[in-house]
N, C-alpha and C positions, 0 to 999 in steps of 0.2 A: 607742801600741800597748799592748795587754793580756797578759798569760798566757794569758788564752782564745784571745787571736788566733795567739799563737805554737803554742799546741798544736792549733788549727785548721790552721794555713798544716804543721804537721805537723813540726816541731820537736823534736829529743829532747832531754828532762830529766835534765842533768849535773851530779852533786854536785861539789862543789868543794871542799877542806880546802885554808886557813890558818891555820897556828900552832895553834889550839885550835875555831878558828871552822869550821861547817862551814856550806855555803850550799849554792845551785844554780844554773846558769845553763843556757840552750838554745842549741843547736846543731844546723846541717842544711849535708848536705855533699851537693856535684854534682862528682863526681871529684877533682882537688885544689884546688876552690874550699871553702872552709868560711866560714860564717854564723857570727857568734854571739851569742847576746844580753850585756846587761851583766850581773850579778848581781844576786838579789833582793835585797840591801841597797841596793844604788843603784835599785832599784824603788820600794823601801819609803820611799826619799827625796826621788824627783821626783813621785813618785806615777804613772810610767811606764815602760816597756821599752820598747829599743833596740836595732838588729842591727846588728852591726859586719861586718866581715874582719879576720880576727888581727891587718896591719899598719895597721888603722885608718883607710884611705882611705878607705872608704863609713861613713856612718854612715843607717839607715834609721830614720827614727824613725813613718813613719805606714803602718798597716795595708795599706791599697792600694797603697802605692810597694811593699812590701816583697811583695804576693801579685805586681804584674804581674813581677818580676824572677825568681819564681818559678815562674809561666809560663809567660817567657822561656825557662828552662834546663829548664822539664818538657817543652815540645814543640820544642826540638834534644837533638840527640844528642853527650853528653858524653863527651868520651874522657878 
């Protein structure tokens, strides 16, 4: 997956500060589900992005897995 892809599938761009470092990573929430990608340092090193869930169960790593799940939760109704 790309940064185009994520900010197509419509993704919002979240700075991130450690220690002195500052980065960003993306995030897209459907009530209390949240998305998120890895950080652009670990972009910059596999030469790809990845969407997680905070505790790590799903890991999305290809375009189209990641828009049909977004689909998914755009045509039901999220409480």
């Amino acid at each position: 997956m790309t940064q185009e892809d994520l900010i197509k599938l419509e993704f919002n761009k979240v700075s991130i500060s450690e220690d002195d470092h500052t980065g960003f990573c993306f995030e897209k929430q459907y009530g209390g589900v949240v998305f998120i990608s890895g950080n652009n340092d670990e972009a910059a090193e596999d030469g790809t992005w990845y969407v997680t869930t905070p505790c790590q169960s799903f890991k999305f790593y290809a375009y189209n897995d990641m828009k049909s799940v977004i689909d998914l939760f755009n045509r039901n109704k999220i409480y």
